[in-house]
C-alpha positions as CSV (number, residue, x, y, z in Angstrom):
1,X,0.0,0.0,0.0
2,X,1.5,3.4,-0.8
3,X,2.8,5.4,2.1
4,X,0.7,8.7,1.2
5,X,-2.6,6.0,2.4
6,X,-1.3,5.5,5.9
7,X,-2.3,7.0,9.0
8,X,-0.8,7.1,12.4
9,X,-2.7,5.5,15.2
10,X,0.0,6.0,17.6
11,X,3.3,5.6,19.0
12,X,5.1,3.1,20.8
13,X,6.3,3.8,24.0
14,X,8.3,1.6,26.9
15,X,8.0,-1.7,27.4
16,X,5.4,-2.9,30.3
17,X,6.9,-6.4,31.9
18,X,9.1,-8.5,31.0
19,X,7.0,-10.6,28.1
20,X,7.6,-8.4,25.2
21,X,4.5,-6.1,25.8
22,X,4.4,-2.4,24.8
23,X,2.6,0.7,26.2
24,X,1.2,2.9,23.1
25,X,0.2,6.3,23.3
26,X,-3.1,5.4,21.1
27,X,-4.7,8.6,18.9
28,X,-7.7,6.7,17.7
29,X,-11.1,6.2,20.1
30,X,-11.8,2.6,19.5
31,X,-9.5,-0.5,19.9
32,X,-11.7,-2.2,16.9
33,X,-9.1,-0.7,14.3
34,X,-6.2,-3.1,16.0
35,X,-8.3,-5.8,14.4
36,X,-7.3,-4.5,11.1
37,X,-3.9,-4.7,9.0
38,X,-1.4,-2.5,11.0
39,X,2.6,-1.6,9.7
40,X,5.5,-0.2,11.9
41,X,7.4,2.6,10.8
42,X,10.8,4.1,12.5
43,X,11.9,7.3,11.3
44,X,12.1,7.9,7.9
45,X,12.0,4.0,6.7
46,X,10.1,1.9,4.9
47,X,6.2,0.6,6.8
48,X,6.5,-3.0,7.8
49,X,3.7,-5.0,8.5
50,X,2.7,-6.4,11.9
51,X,0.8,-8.7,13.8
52,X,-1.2,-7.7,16.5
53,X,-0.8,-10.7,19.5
54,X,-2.9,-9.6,22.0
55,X,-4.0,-6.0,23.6
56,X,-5.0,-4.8,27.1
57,X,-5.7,-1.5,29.0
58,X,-3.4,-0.1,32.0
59,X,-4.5,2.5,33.9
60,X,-6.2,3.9,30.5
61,X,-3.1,3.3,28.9
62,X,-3.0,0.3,25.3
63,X,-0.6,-2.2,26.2
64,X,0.1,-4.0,22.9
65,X,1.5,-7.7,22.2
66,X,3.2,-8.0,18.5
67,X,3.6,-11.1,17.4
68,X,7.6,-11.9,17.1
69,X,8.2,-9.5,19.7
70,X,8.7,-11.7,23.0
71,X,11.1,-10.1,25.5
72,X,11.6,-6.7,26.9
73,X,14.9,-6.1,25.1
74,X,12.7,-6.5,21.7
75,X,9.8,-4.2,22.5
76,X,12.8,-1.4,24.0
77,X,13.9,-1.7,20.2
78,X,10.4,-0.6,18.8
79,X,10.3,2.1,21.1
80,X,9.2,5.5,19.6
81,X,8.2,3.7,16.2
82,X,4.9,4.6,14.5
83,X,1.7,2.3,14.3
84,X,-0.1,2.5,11.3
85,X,-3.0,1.9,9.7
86,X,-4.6,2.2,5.8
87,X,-6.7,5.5,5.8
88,X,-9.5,2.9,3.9
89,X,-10.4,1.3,7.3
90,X,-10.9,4.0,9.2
91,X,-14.4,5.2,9.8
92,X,-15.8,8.2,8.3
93,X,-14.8,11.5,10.3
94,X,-17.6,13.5,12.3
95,X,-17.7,17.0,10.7
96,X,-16.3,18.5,13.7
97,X,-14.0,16.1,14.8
98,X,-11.3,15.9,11.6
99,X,-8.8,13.2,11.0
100,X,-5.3,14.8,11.5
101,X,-4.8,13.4,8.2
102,X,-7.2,16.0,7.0
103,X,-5.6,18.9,8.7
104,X,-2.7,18.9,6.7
105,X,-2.2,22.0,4.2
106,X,-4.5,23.8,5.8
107,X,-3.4,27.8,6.0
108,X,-3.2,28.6,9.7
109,X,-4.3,32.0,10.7
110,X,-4.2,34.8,13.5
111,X,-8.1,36.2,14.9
112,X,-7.5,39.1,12.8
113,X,-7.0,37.1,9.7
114,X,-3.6,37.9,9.0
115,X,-1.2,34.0,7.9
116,X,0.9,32.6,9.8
117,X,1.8,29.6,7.6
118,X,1.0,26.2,6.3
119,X,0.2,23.1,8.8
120,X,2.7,21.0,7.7
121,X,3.2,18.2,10.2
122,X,1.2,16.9,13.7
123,X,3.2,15.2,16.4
124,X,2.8,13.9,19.8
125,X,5.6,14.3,21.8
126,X,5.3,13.4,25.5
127,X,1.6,12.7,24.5
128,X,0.9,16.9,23.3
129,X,-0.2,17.2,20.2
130,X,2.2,19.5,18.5
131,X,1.6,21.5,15.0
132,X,4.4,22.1,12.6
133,X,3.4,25.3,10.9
134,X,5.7,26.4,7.7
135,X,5.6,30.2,8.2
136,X,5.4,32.0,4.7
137,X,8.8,32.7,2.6
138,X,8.3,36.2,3.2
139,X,9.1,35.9,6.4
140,X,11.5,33.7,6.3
141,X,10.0,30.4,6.2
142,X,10.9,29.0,9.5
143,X,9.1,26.1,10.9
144,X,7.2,27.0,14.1
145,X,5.8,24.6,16.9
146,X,2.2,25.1,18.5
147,X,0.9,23.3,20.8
148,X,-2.5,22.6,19.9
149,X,-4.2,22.5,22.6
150,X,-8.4,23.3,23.0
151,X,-8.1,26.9,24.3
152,X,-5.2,28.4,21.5
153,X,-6.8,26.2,18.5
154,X,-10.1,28.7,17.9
155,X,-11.7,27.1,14.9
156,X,-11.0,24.5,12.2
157,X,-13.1,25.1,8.8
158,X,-12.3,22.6,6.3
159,X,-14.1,23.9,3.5
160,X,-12.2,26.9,4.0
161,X,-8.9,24.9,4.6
162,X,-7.7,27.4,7.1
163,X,-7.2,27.4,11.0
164,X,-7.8,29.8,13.3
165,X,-4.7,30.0,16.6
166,X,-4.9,32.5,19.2
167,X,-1.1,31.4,20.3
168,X,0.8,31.8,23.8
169,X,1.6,35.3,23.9
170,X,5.5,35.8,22.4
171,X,5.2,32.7,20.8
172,X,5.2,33.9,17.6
173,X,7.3,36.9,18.2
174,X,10.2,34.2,19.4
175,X,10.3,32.3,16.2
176,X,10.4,35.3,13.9
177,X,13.1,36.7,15.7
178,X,14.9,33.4,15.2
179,X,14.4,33.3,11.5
180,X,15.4,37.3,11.3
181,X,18.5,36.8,12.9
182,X,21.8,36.7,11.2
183,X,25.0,34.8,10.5
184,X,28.0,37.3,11.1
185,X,29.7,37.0,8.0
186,X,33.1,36.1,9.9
187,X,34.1,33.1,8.1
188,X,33.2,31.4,11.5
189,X,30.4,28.6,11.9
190,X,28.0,30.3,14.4
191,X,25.0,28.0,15.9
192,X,21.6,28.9,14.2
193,X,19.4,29.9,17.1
194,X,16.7,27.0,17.5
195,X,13.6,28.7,18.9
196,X,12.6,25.3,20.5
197,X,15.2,25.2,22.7
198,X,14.9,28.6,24.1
């Protein structure tokens, strides 16, 4: 199946016992999907398929058995690796409650209209859904990380394809000033500032 059709259901997390089990931040609401055909994917490589062994809940938390995968040591490996699913068996979407598949492209914007960029990405790290916005060329293109929570995501119109953020105050202002900066032109390497790590 070609990669474009595949959709992330979560990620893998530690290992729970000693048996080869994984803990799984889970995106999806139902556990009927790991029924269906699933793939692994780490990093940038090619989606391999998987076998699903057994699942369980912990604490609200999918614990996941894959077949072949039958010791701690093993799961530890598949740590941080993506579980996927083709976009074919997923139910149709509510109209207010989007795939994340579907938010992708959209023009992100500011209450008072004005762009901040494209929605290029959607992670989850630490379990926080995290936008990769691709701020316009104009202003120099750099990529800028929301946190997409209820309260700073003000309204999603699909038939619009835009957006609307009301972003933590400076937010903004912190990665612009990190794409306006400049490299002294010393001949010297100089570190590019990263606004995430501010």
């Amino acid at each position: 199946m070609p990669a474009s059709s595949l959709v992330v259901l979560g990620r893998l997390a530690k290992p729970h016992g000693v048996k080869g089990d994984i803990r799984v931040d889970y995106y999806a609401d139902s556990a009927d999907l790991l029924e269906k055909p699933l793939m692994l994917r780490a990093g940038r490589m090619a989606p391999r398929p998987i076998r699903v062994r057994e699942w369980h809940l912990w604490k609200d938390q999918l614990i996941l058995g894959i077949e072949g995968c039958n010791d701690r040591s093993a799961a530890e490996q598949l740590r941080g690796q993506e579980l996927l699913i083709d976009a074919s068996f997923l139910p149709e979407a509510d109209e207010d409650e989007p795939y994340l598949r579907d938010l992708i492209g959209l023009t992100v914007r500011l209450k008072d209209g004005s762009v901040v960029g494209e929605l290029e990405d959607i992670d989850f790290p630490a379990g926080q859904e995290m936008w990769s916005i691709r701020a316009p060329e104009s202003e120099g293109g750099a990529e800028i990380l929301f946190p997409a929570v209820p309260e700073f995501v003000l309204d999603i119109d699909l038939s619009a394809q835009t957006a609307t953020i009301d972003p933590p105050e400076g937010l903004l202002e912190l990665y612009r000033e990190g794409s306006s900066s400049e490299t002294p032109d010393d001949g010297q390497d100089e570190a590019t500032l990263d606004p995430r790590r501010a």
